[in-house]
C-alpha positions as CSV (number, residue, x, y, z in Angstrom):
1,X,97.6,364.6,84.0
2,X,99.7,364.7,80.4
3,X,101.6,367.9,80.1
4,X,103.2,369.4,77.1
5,X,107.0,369.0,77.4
6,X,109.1,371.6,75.7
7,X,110.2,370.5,71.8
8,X,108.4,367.6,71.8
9,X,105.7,367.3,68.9
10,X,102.5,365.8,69.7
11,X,101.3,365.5,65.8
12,X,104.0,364.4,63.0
13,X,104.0,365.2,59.4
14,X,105.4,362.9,57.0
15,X,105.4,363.4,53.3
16,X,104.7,360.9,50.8
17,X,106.5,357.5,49.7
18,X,107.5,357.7,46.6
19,X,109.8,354.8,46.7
20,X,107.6,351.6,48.4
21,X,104.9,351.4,50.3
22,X,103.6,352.9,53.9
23,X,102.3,349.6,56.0
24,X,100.6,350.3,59.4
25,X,99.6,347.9,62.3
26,X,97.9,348.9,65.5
27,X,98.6,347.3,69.2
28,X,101.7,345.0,68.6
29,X,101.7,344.7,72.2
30,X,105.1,343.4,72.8
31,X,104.5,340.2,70.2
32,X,108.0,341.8,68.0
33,X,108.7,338.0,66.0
34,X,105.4,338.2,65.3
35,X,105.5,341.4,63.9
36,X,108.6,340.6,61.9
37,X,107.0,337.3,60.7
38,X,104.2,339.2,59.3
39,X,106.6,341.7,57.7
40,X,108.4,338.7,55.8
41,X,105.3,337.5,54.8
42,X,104.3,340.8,53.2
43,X,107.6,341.0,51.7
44,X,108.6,344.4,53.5
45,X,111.6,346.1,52.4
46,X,113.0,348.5,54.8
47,X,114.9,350.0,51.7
48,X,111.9,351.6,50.5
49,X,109.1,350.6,52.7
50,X,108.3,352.7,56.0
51,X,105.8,350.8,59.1
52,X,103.9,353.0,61.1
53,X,102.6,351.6,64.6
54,X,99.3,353.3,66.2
55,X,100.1,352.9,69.8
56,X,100.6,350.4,72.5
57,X,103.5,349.0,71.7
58,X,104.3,347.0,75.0
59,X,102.2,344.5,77.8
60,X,100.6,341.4,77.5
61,X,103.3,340.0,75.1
62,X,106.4,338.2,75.5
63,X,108.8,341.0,74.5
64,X,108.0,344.5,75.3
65,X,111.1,344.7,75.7
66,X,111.8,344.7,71.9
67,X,110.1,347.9,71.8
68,X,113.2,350.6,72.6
69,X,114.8,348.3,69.2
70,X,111.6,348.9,67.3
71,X,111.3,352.8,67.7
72,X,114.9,353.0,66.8
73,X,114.3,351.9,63.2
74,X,114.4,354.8,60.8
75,X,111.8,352.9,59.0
76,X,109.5,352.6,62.0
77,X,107.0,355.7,63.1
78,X,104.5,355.3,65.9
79,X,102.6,357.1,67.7
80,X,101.4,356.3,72.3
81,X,98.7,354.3,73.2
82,X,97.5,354.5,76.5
83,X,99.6,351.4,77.4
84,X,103.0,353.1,76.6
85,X,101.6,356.4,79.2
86,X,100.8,354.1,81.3
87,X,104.5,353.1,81.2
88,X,105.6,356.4,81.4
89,X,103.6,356.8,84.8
90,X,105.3,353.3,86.2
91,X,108.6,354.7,85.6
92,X,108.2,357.8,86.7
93,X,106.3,356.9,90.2
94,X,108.6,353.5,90.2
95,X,105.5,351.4,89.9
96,X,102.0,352.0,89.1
97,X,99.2,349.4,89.9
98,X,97.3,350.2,86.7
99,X,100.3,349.1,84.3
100,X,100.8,346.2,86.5
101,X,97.2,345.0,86.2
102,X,97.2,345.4,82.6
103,X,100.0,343.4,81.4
104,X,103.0,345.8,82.5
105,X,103.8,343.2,84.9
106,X,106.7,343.1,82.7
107,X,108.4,346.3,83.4
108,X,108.4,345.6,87.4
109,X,112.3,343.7,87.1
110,X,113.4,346.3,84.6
111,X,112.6,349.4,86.7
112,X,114.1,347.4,90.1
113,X,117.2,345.6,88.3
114,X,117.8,347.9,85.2
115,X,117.4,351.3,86.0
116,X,119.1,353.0,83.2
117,X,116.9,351.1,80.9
118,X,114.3,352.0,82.7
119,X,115.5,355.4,82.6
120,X,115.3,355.0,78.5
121,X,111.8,353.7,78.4
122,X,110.6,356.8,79.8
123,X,112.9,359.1,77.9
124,X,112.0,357.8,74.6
125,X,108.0,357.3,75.7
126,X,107.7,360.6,76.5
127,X,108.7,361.6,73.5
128,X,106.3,359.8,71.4
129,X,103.1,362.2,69.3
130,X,99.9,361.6,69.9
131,X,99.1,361.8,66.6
132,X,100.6,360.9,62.9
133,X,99.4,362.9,59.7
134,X,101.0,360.9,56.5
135,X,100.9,362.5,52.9
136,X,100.0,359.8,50.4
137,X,101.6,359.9,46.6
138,X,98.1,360.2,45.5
139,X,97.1,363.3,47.1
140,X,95.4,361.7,49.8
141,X,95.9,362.3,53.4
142,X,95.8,359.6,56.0
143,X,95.9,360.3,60.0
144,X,96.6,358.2,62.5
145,X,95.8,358.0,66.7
146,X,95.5,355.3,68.7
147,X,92.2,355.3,70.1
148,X,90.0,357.7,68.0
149,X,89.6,361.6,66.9
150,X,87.9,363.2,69.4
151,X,87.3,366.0,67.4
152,X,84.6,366.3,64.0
153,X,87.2,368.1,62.1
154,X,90.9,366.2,61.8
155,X,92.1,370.0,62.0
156,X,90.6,371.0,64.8
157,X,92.3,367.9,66.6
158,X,96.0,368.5,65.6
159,X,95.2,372.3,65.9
160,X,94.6,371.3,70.3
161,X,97.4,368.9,70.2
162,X,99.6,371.5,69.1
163,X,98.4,375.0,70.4
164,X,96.2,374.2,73.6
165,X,98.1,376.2,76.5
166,X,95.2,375.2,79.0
167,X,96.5,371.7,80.8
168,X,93.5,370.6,81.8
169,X,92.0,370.6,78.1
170,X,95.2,368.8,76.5
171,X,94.6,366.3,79.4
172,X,91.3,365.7,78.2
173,X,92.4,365.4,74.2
174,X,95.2,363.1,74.6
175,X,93.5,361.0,77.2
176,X,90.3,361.3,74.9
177,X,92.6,360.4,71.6
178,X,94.0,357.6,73.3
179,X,91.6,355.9,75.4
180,X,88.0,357.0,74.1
181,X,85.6,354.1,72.0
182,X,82.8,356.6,71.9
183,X,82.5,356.1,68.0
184,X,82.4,352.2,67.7
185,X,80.4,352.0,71.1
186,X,77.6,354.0,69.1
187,X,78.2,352.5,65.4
188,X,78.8,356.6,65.0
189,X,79.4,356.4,60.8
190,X,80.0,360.1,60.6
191,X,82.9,360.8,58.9
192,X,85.9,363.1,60.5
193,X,86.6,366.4,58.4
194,X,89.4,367.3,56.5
195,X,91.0,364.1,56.5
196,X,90.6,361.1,54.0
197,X,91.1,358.0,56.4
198,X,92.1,357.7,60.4
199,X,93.6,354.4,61.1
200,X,93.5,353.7,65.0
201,X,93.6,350.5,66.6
202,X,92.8,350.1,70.4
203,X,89.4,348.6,70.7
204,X,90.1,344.5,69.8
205,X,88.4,343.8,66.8
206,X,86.9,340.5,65.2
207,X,88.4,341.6,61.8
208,X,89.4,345.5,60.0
209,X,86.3,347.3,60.7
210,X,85.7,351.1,59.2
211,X,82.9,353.7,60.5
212,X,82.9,356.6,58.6
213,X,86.3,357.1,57.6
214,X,88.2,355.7,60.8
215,X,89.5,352.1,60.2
216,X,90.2,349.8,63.1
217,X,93.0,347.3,62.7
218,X,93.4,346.0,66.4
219,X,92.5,342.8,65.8
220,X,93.5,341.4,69.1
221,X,97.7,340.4,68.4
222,X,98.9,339.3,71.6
223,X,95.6,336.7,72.5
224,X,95.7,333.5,71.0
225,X,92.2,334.0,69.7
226,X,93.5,337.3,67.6
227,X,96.1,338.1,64.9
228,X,98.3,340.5,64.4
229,X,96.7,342.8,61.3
230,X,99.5,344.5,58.7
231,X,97.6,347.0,55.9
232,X,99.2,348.6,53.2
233,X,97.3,352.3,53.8
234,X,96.8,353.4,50.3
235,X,95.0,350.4,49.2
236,X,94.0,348.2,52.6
237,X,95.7,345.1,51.1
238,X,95.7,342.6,54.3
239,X,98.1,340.2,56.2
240,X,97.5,338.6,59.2
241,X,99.6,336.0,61.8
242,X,98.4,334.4,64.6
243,X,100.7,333.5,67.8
244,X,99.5,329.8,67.2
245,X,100.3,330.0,63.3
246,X,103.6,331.7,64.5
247,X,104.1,328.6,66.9
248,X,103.3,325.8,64.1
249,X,105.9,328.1,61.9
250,X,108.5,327.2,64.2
251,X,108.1,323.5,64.9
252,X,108.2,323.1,61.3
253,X,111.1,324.8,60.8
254,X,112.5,323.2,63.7
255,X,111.7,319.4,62.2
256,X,113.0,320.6,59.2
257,X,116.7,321.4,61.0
258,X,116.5,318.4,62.6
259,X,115.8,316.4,59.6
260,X,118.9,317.7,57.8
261,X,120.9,317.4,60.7
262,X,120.4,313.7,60.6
């Protein structure tokens, strides 16, 4: 069961860029050089430009263990996914059969041989909101969870992340905000209140989908028959990389050291 921890937030607040753009991806799931290709490709300038993550951030790629790197970033906000509490359940049981099956396979050596890291990953898990609410220099406002909003009103939703005392109902908001497809399983195009878009990623998408006002951008990063999805929030400009496009990048660029090295 998820219960509230002292000081930590379960909803951030960020005001609004004025300096570059805000950029958001959804289920990176341990593919980092992919994630940095794609941020190349978009010309991202950590100067000015902030990246917000929805979740899942480790399993099922080659380096989850980038993650702890990642969230350090000042330019870098996420939010949990239900892979990164499942994490937080491995390493506080030392080893849970539901991570394991689902790509945490990963985090077995670090918890045996690494403990201290180990240690980290939990730390800093733990202390990741459920949800992001993100100013825009327009006046709009976007939100951002990793599943969906289990709630018809975006207020109402940070309102029970933030003041629900009963465990039991938290339990069933976070687990509902980070695990629940109720919307896209029923095509559901009602929009949420009191919000102008909810980006969320979890369910593995063909391409960007919206329904209502909730945009899904887990276009499937760490299978070979996905991409890895980067948006620019205040005006859905698109890039995409692919684990086999990242693989031809580097045998080109690889020919092309050899070459001069001849």
């Amino acid at each position: 069961m998820f219960t509230r921890i002292p000081g930590v937030p379960l909803v951030r607040r960020l005001p609004a860029n004025t300096h570059g753009r805000d950029m958001i991806v959804a289920d990176v799931h341990g593919c980092y050089t992919l994630l940095q290709r794609l941020l190349d490709k978009a010309l991202f300038d950590p100067l000015t430009d902030r990246l917000f993550i929805a979740g899942d951030l480790v399993d099922r790629g080659p380096e989850s263990i980038k993650a702890l790197e990642w969230i350090a970033k000042p330019w870098v906000h996420v939010i949990a996914g239900n892979h990164d509490h499942m994490l937080v359940v491995a390493a506080e049981n030392g080893g849970d059969d539901d991570h394991k099956d689902n790509g945490g396979e990963w985090f077995i050596p670090v918890m045996r041989d690494k403990p201290d890291l180990a240690a980290e990953f939990l730390q800093v898990f733990t202390g990741l909101p459920i949800a992001i609410e993100v100013d825009c220099w327009d006046g709009r406002r976007f939100g951002i969870v990793h599943a969906e909003c289990p709630h018809l009103d975006w207020n109402d939703f940070t309102h029970a992340l933030e003041h629900e005392n009963n465990p039991k109902d938290l339990d069933r908001v976070v687990q509902a905000a980070t695990w629940m497809r109720s919307r896209i399983s029923l095509n559901d195009l009602t929009p949420v209140a009191c919000i102008d878009t909810i980006f969320v990623g979890h369910t593995p998408v063909r391409g960007s989908q919206q329904l209502g006002n909730t945009l899904y951008i887990d276009t499937r990063a760490s299978s070979d028959k996905g991409y890895l999805t980067l948006m620019q929030m205040d005006n859905r400009q698109e890039w995409t990389l692919s684990r086999p496009e990242l693989r031809a990048m580097r045998l080109l660029e690889q020919d092309s050291v050899s070459s001069l090295s001849l």
